[in-house]
C-alpha positions as CSV (number, residue, x, y, z in Angstrom):
1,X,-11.5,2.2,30.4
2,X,-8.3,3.1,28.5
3,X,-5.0,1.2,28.6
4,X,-2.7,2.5,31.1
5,X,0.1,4.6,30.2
6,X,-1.8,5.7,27.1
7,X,-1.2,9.5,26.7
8,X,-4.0,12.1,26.7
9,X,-5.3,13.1,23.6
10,X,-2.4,15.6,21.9
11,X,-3.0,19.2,20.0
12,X,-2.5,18.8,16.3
13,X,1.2,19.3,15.2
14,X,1.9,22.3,12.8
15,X,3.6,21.5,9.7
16,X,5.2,24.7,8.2
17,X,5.0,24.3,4.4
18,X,8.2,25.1,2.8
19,X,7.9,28.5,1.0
20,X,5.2,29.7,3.0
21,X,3.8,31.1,5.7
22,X,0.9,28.6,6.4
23,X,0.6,25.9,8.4
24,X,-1.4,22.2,8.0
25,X,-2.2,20.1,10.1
26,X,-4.2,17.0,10.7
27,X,-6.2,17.0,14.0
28,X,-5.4,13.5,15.6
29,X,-6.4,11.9,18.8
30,X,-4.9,8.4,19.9
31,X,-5.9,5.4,22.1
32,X,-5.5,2.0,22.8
33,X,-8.1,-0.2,24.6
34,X,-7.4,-2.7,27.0
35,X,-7.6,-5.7,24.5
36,X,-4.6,-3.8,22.2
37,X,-7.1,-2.0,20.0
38,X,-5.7,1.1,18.5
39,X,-7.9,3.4,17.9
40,X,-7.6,6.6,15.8
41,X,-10.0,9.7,15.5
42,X,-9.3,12.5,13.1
43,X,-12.5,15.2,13.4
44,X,-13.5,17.1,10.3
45,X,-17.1,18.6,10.3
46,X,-17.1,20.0,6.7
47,X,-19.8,17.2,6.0
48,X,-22.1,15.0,7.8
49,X,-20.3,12.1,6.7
50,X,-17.8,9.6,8.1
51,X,-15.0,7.3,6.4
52,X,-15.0,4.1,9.6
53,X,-11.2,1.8,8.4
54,X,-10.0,-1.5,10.5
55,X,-6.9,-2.6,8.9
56,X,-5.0,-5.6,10.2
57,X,-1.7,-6.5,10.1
58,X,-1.7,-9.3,7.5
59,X,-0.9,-9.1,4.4
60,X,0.0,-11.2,1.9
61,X,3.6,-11.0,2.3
62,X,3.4,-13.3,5.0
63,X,0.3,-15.5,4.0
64,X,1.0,-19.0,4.9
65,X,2.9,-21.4,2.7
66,X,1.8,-23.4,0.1
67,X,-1.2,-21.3,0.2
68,X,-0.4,-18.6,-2.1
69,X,-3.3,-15.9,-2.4
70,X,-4.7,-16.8,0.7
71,X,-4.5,-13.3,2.4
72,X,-6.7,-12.1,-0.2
73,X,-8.8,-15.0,-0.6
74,X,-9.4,-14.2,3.4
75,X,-10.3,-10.6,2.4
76,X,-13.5,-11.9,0.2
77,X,-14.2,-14.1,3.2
78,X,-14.7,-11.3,5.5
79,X,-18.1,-10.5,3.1
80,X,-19.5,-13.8,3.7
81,X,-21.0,-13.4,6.9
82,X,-20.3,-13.3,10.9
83,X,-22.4,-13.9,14.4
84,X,-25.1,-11.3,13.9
85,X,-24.9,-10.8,9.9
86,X,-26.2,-12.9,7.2
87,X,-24.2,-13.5,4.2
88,X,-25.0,-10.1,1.5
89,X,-26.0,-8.3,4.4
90,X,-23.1,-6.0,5.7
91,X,-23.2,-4.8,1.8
92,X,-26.5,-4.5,1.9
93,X,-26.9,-2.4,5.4
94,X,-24.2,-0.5,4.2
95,X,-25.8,0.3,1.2
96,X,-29.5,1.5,2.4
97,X,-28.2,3.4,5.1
98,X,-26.6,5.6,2.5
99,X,-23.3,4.7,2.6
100,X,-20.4,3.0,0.3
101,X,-17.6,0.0,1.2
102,X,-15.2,-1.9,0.3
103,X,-11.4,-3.6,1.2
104,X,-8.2,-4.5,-0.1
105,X,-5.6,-6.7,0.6
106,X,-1.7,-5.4,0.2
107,X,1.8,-6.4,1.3
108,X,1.4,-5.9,5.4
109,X,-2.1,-5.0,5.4
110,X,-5.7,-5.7,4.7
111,X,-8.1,-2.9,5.0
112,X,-12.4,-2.8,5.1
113,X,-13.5,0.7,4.7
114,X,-16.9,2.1,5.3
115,X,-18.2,5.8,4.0
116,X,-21.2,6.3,5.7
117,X,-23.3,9.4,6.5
118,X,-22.3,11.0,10.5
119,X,-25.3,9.7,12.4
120,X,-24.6,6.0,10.9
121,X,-21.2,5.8,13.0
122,X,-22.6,3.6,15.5
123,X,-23.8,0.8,12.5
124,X,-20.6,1.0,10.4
125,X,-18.8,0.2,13.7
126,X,-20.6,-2.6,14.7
127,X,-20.4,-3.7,11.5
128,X,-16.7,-4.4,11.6
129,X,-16.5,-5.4,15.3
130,X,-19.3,-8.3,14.7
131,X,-17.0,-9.5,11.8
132,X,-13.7,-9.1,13.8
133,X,-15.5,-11.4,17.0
134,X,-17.2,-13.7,14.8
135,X,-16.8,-14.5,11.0
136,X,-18.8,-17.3,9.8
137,X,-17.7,-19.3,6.6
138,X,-19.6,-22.6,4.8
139,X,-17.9,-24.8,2.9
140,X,-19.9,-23.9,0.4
141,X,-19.0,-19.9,1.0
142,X,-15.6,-20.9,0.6
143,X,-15.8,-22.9,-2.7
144,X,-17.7,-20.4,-3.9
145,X,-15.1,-17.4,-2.8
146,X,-12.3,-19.7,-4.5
147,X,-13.8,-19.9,-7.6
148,X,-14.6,-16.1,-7.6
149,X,-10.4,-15.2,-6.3
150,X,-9.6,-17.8,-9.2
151,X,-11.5,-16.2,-11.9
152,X,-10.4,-12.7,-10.5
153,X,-7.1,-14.2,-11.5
154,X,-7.6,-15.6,-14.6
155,X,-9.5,-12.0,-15.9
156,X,-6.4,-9.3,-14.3
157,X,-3.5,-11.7,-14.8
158,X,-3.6,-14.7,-17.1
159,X,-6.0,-13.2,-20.0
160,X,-4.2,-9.8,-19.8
161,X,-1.3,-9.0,-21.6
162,X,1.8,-8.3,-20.0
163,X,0.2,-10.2,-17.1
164,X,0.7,-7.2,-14.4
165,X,4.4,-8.0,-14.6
166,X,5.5,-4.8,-13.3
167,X,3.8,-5.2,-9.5
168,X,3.5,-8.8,-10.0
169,X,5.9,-10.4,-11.5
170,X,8.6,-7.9,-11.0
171,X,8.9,-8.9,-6.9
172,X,9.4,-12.4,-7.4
173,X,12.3,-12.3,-9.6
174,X,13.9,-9.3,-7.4
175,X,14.2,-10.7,-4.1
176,X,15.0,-13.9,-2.7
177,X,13.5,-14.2,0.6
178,X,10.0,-16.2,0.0
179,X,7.7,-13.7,1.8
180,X,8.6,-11.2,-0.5
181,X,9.4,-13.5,-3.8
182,X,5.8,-15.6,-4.1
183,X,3.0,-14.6,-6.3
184,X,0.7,-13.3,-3.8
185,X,-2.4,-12.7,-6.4
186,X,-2.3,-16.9,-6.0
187,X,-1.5,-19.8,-8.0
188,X,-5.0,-21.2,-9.0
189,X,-4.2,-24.9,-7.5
190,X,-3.4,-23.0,-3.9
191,X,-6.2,-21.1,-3.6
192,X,-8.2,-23.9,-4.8
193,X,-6.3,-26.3,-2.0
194,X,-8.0,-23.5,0.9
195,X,-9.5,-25.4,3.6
196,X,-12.4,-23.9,6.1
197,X,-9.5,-25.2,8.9
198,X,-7.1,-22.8,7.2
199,X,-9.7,-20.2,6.9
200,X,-10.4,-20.1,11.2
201,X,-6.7,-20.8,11.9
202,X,-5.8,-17.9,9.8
203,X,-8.8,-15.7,11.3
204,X,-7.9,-17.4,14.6
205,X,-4.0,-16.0,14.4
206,X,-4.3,-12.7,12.8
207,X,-8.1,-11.0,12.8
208,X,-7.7,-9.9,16.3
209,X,-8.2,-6.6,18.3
210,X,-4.6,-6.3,19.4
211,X,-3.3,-6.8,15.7
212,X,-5.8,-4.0,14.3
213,X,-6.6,-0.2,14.6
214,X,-9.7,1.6,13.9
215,X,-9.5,5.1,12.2
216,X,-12.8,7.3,11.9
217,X,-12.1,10.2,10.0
218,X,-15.0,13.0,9.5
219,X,-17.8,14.5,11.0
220,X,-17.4,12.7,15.2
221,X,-15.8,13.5,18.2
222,X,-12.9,11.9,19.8
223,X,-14.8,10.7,23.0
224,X,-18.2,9.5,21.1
225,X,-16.2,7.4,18.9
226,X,-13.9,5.7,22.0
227,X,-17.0,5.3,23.4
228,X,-18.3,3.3,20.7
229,X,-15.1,1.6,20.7
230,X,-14.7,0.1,23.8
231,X,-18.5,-0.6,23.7
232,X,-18.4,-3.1,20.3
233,X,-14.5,-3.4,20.1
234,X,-13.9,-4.0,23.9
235,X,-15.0,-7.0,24.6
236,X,-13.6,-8.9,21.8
237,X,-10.4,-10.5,23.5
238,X,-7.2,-10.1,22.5
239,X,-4.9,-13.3,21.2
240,X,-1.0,-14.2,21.4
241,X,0.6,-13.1,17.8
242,X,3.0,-15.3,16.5
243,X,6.4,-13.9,16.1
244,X,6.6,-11.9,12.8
245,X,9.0,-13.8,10.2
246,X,12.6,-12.6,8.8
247,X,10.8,-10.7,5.6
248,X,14.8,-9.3,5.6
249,X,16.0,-8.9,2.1
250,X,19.6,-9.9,1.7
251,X,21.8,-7.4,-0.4
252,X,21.8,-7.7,-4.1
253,X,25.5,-7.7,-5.4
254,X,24.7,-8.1,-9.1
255,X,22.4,-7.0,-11.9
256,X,19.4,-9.3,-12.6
257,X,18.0,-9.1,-16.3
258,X,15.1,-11.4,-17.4
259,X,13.2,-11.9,-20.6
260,X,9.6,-13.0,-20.9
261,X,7.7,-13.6,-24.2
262,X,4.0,-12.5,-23.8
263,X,1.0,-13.9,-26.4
264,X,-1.3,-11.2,-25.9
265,X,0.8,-8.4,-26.0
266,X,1.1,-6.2,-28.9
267,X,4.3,-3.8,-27.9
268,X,6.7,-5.0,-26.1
269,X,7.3,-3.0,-22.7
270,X,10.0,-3.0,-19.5
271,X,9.9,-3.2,-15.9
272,X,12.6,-2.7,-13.7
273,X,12.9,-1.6,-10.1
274,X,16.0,-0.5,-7.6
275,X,15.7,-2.1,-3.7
276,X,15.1,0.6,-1.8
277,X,16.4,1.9,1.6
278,X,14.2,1.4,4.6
279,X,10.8,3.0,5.1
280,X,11.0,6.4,7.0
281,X,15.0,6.4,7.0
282,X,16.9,9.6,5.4
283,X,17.6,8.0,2.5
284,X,13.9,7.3,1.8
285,X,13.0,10.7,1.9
286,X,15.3,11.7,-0.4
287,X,14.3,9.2,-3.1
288,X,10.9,10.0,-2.3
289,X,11.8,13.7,-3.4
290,X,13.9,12.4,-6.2
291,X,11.2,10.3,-7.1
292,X,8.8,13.3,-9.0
293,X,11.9,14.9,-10.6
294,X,12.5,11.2,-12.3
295,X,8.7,9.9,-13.2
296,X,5.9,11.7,-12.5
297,X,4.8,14.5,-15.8
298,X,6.2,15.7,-19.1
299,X,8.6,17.5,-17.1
300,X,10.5,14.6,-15.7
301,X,13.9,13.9,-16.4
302,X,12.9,10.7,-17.6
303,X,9.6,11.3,-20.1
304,X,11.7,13.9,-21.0
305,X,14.9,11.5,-21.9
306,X,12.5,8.3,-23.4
307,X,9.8,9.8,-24.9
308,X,10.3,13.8,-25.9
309,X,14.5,13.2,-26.8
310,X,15.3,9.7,-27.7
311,X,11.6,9.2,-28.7
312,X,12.4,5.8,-28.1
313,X,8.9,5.2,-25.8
314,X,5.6,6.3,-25.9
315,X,4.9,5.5,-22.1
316,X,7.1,5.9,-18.7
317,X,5.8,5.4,-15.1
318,X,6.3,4.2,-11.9
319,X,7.4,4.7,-8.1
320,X,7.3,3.0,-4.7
321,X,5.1,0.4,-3.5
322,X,4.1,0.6,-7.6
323,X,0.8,-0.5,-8.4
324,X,-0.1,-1.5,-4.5
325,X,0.1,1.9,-2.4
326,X,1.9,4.3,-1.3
327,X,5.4,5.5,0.1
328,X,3.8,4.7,3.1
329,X,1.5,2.2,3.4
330,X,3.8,-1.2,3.7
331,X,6.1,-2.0,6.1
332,X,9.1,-4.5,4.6
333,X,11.6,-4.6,1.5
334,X,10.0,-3.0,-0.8
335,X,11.3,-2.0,-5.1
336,X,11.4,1.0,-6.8
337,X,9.5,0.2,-10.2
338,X,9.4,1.7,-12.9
339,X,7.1,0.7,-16.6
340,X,8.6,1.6,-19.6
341,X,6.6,1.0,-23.1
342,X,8.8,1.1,-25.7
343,X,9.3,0.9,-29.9
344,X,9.2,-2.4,-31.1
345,X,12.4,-2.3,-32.8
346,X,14.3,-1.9,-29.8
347,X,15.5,-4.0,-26.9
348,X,15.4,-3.3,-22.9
349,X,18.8,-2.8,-22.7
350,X,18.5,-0.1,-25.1
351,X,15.7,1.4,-22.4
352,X,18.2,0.8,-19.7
353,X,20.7,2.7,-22.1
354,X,19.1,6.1,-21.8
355,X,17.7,5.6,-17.9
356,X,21.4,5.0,-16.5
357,X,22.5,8.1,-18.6
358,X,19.7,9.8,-16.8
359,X,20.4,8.5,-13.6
360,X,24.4,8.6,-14.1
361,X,23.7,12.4,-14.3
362,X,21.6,12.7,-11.0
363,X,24.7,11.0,-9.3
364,X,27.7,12.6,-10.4
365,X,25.8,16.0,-10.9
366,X,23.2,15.9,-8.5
367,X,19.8,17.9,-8.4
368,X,19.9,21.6,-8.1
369,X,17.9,23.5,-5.2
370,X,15.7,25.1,-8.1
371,X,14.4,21.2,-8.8
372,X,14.5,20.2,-4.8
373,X,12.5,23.0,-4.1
374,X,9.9,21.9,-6.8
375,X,9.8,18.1,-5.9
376,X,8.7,19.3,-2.4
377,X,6.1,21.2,-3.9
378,X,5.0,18.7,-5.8
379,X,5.7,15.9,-3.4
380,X,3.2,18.5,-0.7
381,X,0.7,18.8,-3.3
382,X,0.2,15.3,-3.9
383,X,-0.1,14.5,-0.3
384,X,-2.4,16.8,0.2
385,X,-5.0,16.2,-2.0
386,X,-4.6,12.9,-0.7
387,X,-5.7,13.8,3.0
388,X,-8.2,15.9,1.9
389,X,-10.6,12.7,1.2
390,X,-11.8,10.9,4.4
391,X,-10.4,7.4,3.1
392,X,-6.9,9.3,1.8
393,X,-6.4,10.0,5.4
394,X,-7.8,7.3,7.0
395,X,-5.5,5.0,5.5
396,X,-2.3,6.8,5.8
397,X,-3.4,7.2,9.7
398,X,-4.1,3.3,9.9
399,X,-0.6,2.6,8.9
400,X,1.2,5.1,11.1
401,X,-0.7,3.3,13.6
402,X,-0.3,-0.3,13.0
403,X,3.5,0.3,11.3
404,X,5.0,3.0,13.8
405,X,2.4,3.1,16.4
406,X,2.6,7.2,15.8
407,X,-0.8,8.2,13.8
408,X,0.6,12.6,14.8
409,X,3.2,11.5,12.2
410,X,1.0,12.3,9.5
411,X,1.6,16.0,10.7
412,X,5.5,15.7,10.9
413,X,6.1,13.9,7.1
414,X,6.0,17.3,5.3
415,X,8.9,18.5,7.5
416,X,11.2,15.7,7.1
417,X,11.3,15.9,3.4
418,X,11.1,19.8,3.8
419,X,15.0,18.9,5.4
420,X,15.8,16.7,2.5
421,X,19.2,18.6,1.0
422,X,20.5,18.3,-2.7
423,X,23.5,16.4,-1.4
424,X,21.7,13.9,0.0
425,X,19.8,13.3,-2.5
426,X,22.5,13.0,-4.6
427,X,23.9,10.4,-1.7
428,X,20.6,8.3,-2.4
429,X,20.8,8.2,-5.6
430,X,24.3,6.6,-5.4
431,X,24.2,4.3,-3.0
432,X,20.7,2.5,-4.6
433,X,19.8,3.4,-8.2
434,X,22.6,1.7,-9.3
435,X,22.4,-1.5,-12.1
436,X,23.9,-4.1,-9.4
437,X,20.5,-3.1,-7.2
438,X,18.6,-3.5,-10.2
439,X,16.0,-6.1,-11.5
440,X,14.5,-5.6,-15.1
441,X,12.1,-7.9,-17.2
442,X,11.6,-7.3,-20.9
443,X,8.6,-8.5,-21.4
444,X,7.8,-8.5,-25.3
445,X,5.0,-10.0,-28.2
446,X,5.5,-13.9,-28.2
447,X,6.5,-14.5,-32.2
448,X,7.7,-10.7,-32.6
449,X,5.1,-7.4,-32.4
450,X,1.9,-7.5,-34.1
């Protein structure tokens, strides 16, 4: 049985593409289960092949005190075993029935994928609704898992130079609110300090039906994969969430500069990021369009500026969510970054020098509709391609779901930027790329370049 009040399956929406004639859309059905479990079904039967997601809603923003890294410790965890299947074995199923997996644990989320041949749907299901009811961890799993999450740490952050400063280190010295200011890849004596009681109580609170949705995207119908659903999902019961913290970001009033010396970097290099507006608000959409015309080819305002005209860097990058995601794929303050490598006989500010003149330019000139009209084409492109793999659109259907509780959006996302004017881009671009919103890190060679 569905939930009551649930609506009936709804016809695709039509996108208009600006420019053109054509239409897209994304087929979506929608339900909820009686336990809280959304569910999510997008049919495409190009290929006998399916992509089965759960995401939760836990991430590590909100991972518990004191306990830094714990979210994605918890994410390795979920390989270890539950009721039904041994420890290796969900791989290993996986695996000889032809398919691929894996997971991943971001800001307000942690995903498990499966991308299994069409007549294993029923398997890659049960799969995930035997780990969901039932995860079983050993004390020895979990030492084990913590020395694997530590070394992880140690090989992509400590013994690498710059030490992922731009995704990593960036967000802690740019906000002030804990959730969104700890290093969530883990301080080594926290992760160490896990417990197996903080491993159930976290499993207990947060790995439950009515704090998860279930996307299959691919070669299924709608009512064989509800079916499925309430038959290995249903009977898993639902559990009181805690109230959600104040993640809230106060404003920042004043420019934050920070310099870091790094002993295994060669070059020295910048990161800076602008607070951005709310997710899905007008503002956002306009930064997301400004966002291609700033950093994303040689044609950017910005590679253009650093690199071709000042030749004062040899590397320029960034965007939102940096490093992590997507535009929209988090749900909670989130930066602006950008990655600037530059000569060694400069400084940041000197970086900073030629971005604000960029920038100042944006603001008191704006964009013309010649370079609007070609960030939505390139901002459609993008997403796109992006849908056009099963996990692409899996994941952006999972967080539409568990972030707006409105998977059709996918189909409405191309329209709202396609309204996006100059002028209020321009707007954007005033109110929040501006130095007192602004967090930078110069992170150079310890000793001077080598």
């Amino acid at each position: 049985m569905l939930a009551a009040g649930v609506p009936a399956a709804q016809p695709p929406t039509r996108t208009s593409l600006p420019g053109t004639s054509a239409t897209f859309s994304v087929p979506v059905v929608y339900r909820k289960l009686p336990n809280g479990l959304r569910v999510v079904i997008s049919e495409n039967h190009t290929a006998p092949v399916v992509t089965v997601e759960v995401m939760y809603r836990i991430g590590f923003r909100i991972e518990p005190r004191n306990r830094t890294g714990f979210a994605h410790l918890f994410e390795h965890l979920m390989f270890q075993g539950s009721e039904h299947v041994n420890k290796f074995e969900h791989v290993r199923i996986v695996n000889e029935n032809g398919g691929t997996l894996n997971g991943s644990t971001r800001f307000d989320h942690t995903n498990y994928f499966e991308l299994m041949p069409s007549n294993a749907l029923e398997l890659a299901m049960w799969l995930e609704a035997d780990r969901m009811r039932s995860l079983k961890i050993t004390p020895e799993n979990l030492q084990n898992q913590k020395d694997v999450v530590s070394e992880e740490v140690r090989v992509n952050v400590l013994n690498q130079p710059y030490g992922a400063f731009e995704w990593l280190g960036l967000p802690q010295r740019a906000n002030t609110n804990w959730f969104n200011a700890h290093n969530f890849y883990g301080d080594l004596a926290d992760i160490q300090a896990a417990t197996i009681e903080d491993v159930q109580k976290f499993f207990d609170t947060y790995y439950a039906p009515n704090n998860a949705v279930v996307v299959v995207v691919g070669d299924a119908t709608p009512d064989e994969v509800v079916r499925l659903a309430e038959k290995h999902f249903g009977g898993i019961a639902s559990r009181q969430l805690p109230p959600r913290p104040d993640i809230g970001e106060p404003p920042q009033s004043a420019e934050k500069k920070f310099s870091e010396s790094d002993k295994l970097a060669r070059t020295p290099a910048l990161a800076f990021g602008y607070h951005l507006p709310d997710r899905m608000t007008r503002d956002f959409f306009a930064l997301s369009l400004l966002d291609p015309l700033l950093v994303s080819d040689e044609s950017a305002k910005l590679y253009q500026a650093l690199i071709k005209e000042n030749q004062i860097a040899s590397e320029v990058s960034g965007g939102f969510n940096y490093g992590l995601g997507n535009n929209f794929d988090y749900n909670g303050p989130m930066l602006y970054t950008f990655r600037v490598d530059y000569r060694p006989d400069l400084k940041g500010d000197d970086v900073l020098k030629v971005v604000d003149k960029v920038i100042t330019a944006v603001q008191e000139h704006g964009v013309s509709e010649d370079e609007l009209r070609q960030a939505k084409v390139n901002f459609r492109s993008s997403f796109l391609e992006n849908l056009e793999g099963g996990f692409g659109r899996s994941d952006l259907l999972a967080a539409l779901a568990l972030y707006d509780d409105d998977p059709h959006r996918i189909n409405t996302i191309l329209t709202e930027l396609d309204r996006v004017t100059t002028a209020e881009v321009q707007t954007a671009a005033k109110k929040y790329l501006v130095p007192a919103n602004r967090t930078s890190i110069d992170r150079r060679p310890e000793g001077g370049t080598k």
